[in-house]
C-alpha positions in Angstrom: -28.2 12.8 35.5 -29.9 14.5 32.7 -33.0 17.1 33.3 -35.5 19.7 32.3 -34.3 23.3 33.2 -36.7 25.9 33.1 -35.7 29.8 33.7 -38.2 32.1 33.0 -39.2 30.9 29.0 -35.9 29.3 28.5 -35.7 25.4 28.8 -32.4 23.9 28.5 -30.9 20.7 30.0 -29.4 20.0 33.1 -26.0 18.0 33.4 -24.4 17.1 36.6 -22.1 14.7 35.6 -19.1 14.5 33.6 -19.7 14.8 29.7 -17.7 15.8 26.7 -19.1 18.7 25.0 -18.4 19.3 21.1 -19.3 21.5 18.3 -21.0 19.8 15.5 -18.4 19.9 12.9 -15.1 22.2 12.4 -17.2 25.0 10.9 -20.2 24.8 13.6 -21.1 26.8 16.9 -23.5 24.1 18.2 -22.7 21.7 20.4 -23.0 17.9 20.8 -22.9 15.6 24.4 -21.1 12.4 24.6 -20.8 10.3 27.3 -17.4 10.8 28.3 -14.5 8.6 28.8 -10.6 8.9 27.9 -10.7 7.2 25.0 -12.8 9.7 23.5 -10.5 12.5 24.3 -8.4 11.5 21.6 -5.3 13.3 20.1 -7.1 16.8 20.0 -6.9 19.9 22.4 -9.8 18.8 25.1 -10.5 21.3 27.9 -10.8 20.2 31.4 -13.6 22.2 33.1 -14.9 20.0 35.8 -15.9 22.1 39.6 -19.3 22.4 41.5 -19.1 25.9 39.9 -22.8 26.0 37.7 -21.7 26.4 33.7 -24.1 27.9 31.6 -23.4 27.0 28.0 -24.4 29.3 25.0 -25.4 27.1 22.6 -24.9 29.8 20.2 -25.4 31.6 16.6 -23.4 34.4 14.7 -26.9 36.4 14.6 -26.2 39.5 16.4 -29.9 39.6 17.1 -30.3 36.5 18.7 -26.8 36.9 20.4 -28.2 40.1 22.4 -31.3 38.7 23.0 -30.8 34.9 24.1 -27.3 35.2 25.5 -28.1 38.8 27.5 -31.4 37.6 28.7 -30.3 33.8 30.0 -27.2 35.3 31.7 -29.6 37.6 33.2 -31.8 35.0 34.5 -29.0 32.9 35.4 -27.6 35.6 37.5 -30.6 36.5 39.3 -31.0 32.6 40.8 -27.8 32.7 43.1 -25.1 34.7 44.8 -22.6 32.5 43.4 -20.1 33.2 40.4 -21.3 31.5 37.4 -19.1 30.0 34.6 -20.4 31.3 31.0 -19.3 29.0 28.3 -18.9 30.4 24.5 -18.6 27.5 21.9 -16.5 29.2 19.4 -13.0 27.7 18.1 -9.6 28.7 19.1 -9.3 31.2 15.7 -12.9 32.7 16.4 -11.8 33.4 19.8 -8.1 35.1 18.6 -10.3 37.7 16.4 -13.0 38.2 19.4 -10.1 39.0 22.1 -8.6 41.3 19.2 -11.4 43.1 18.8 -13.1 42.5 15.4 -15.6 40.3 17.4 -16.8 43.9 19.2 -20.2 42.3 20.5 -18.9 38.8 22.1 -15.9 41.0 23.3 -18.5 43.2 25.0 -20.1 40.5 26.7 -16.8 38.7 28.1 -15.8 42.0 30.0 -19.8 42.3 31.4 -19.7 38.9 32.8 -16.2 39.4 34.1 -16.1 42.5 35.5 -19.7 41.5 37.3 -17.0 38.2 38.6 -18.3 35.8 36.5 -15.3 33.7 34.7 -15.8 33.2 31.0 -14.5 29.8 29.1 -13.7 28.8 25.5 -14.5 25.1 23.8 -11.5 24.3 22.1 -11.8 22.0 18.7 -11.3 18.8 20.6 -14.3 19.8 23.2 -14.6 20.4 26.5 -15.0 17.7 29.5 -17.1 19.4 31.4 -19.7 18.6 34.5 -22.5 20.4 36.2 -23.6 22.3 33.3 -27.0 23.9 31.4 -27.1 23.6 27.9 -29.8 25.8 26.1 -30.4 25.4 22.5 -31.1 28.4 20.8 -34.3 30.7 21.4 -36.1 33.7 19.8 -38.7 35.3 21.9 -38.8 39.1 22.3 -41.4 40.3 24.9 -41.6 44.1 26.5 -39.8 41.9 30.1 -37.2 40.6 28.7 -36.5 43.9 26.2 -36.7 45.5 29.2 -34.5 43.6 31.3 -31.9 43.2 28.6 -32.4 46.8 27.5 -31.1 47.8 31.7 -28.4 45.4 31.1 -26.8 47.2 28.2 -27.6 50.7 29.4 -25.4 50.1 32.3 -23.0 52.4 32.2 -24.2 54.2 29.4 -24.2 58.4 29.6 -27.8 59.7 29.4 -26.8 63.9 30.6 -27.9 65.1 27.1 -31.5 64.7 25.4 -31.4 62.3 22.4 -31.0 65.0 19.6 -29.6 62.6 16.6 -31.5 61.4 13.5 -29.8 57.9 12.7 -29.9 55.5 10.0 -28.5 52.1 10.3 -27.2 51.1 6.8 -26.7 47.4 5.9 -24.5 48.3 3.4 -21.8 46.6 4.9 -23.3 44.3 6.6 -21.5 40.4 6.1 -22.9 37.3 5.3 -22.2 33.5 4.8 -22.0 31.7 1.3 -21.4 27.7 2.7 -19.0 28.6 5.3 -17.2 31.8 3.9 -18.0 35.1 5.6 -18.5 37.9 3.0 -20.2 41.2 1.4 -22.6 40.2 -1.1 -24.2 42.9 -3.6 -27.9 43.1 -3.3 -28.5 43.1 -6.7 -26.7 39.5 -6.5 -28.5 38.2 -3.5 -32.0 39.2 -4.4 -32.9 36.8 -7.5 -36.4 38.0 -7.5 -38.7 40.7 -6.4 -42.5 40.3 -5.5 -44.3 38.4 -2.0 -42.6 35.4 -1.4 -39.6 35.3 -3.6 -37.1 37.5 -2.1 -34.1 35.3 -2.2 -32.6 32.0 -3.2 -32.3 30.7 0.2 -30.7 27.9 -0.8 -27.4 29.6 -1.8 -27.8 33.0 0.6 -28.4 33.8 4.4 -28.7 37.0 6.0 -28.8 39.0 2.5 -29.5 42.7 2.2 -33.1 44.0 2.6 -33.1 46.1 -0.3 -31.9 46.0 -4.0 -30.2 49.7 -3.6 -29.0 50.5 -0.4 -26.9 53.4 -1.3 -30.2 55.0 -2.9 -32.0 54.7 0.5 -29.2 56.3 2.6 -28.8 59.5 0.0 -32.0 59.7 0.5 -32.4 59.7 4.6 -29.1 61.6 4.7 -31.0 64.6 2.5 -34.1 64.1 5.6 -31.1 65.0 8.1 -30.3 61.4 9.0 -26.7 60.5 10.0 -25.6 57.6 8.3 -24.1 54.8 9.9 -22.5 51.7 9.5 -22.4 49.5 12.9 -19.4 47.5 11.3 -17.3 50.7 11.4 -17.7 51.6 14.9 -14.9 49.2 16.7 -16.3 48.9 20.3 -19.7 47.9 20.7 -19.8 50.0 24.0 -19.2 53.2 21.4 -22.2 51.2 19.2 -24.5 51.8 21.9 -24.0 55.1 23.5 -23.8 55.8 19.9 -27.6 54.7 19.7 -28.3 55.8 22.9 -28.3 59.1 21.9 -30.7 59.1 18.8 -34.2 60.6 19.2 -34.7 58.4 16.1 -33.6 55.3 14.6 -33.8 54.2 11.4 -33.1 51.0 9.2 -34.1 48.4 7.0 -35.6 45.1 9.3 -32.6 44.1 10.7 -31.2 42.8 14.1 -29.1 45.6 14.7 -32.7 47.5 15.8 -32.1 45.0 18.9 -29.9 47.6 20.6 -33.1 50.1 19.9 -33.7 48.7 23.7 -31.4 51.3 25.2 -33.5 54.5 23.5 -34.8 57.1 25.8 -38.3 57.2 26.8 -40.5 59.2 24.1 -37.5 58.3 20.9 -38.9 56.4 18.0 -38.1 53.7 16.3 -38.4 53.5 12.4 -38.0 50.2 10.9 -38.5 49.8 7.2 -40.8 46.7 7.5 -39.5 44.0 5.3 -40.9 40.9 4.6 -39.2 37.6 4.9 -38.6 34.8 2.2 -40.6 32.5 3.8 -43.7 36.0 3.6 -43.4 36.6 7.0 -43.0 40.2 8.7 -42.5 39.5 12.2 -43.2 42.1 15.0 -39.7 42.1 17.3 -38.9 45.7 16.7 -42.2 46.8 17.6 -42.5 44.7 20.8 -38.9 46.3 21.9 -40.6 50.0 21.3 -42.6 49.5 25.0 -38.9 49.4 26.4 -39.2 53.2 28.0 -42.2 53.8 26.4 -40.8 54.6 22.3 -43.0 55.1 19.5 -42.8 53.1 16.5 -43.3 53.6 12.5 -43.3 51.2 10.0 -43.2 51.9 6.4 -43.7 49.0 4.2 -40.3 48.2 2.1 -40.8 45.6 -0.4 -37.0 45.5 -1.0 -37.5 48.2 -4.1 -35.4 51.7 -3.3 -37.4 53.3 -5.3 -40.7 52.1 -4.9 -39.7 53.0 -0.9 -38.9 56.1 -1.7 -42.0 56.7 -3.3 -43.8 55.7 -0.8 -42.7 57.9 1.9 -42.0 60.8 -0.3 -46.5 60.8 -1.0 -47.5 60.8 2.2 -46.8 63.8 4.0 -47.6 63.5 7.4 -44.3 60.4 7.2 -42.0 62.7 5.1 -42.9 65.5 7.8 -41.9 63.5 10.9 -39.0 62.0 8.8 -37.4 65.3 8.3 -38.6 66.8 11.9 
């Protein structure tokens, strides 16, 4: 029987029979339900996961934004209604999974050993599916309030060592931030991925996703590195553990509008957050970062960035009062 599952702002669907549970295609992390019987198996590698344990299936993304925020905040909720040992469910392929047990996967990594080490078990759909009963299934969902930021920012800080004040002055750089072109992950230039620059036309979105946020990234970090600012690169730091103690100790952070200011949530009380605020391509600036800064009580700064170094630059270097606190 099929139902409405509400937990706290996330509605799913409720499954207590046996189904078969695909991804949409080779290439996709979202997930189909068939009616299942054996001759829909088929020849491919089908996983058997049917108990009276509850499954909570993450009908996922490769955002690390809404990864952090969906994934960390449903388990949480999940956890909280029962004592019992939950079954979390990640829909990515048998190659994905090689690369996240690895390592280069830092942030799903992370999340496995959470949920295990709290005794939860944690499952992989292989590329035939999964038969699979007495499951949730939640499609994807994007609401960031100061509750959930905060009970997603406790999550995270588990663990996390807090014994000296916040002293560092951090910029996240997108520089080497990835994207996708069809289905092939890769770096693209900014200068390639912006085709224009003005409200409203920011990128082709037809042929990019997820492209930089500014047309000179290297400009913008020489210039926060000469206001004291530690550059970094989130790619380059290999546990996502490491990412957020890392962040943990900033008194400020810095960066372009970017998901990575998600992990802002584990900031000490009275740190700031600085996001360059960045519009959009459908014009759109939304207001995420500066929801997350009532998570133990941050401040927050935005300074316009229409996606022009320069004109950035400019900006902040005319008012005084910004260049002042920038370089404090």
């Amino acid at each position: 029987m099929r139902a409405r599952h509400d937990v706290e702002g996330h509605v799913g669907t409720w499954h207590s029979e046996t189904k078969l549970l695909r991804r949409n295609g080779n290439s996709s992390n979202r997930f189909r339900v068939e009616d299942f019987n054996t001759s829909k198996v088929g020849s491919n590698s089908v996983k058997f996961l049917v108990s009276n344990k509850r499954k909570i299936v993450f009908d996922n993304t490769d955002s690390y934004g809404h990864i952090l925020m969906f994934w960390v905040d449903m388990a949480i909720k999940e956890m909280s209604l029962t004592k019992e040992k939950l079954v979390f469910v990640f829909a990515q392929s048998a190659d994905h999974r090689e690369r996240i047990l690895e390592g280069s996967e830092s942030l799903t990594k992370y999340l496995v050993k959470r949920f295990t080490d709290l005794g939860h078990e944690v499952e992989f759909i292989d590329d035939g599916g999964m038969v699979i009963n007495n499951f949730v299934l939640y499609k994807m969902w994007h609401h960031i309030t100061p509750d959930n930021g905060s009970k997603v920012g406790a999550f995270l800080s588990s663990g996390l060592d807090y014994s000296k004040p916040p002293s560092k002055k951090i910029y996240l750089s997108r520089g080497k931030t990835t994207t996708y072109i069809g289905n092939k992950h890769m770096t693209i230039p900014p200068s390639e991925a912006i085709t224009s620059i003005g409200m409203g036309k920011y990128r082709d979105k037809n042929k990019y996703k997820f492209t930089d946020r500014i047309d000179d990234e290297e400009q913008v970090e020489a210039y926060f590195k000469s206001l004291g600012f530690e550059i970094v690169y989130p790619e380059d730091i290999e546990s996502f553990a490491d990412q957020l103690q890392l962040i943990a100790s900033a008194k400020i952070l810095a960066s372009v509008t970017s998901s990575s200011l998600i992990a802002s949530v584990v900031m000490a009380p009275n740190t700031c957050i600085v996001e360059l605020s960045t519009p959009l391509d459908d014009n759109r600036i939304h207001s995420h970062y500066k929801v997350l800064s009532y998570v133990n009580s941050k401040n927050y700064l935005s300074i316009s960035n229409y996606r022009v170094a320069s004109e950035l630059i400019e900006s902040i270097e005319k008012n005084v009062a910004i260049k002042g606190f920038l370089l404090s």
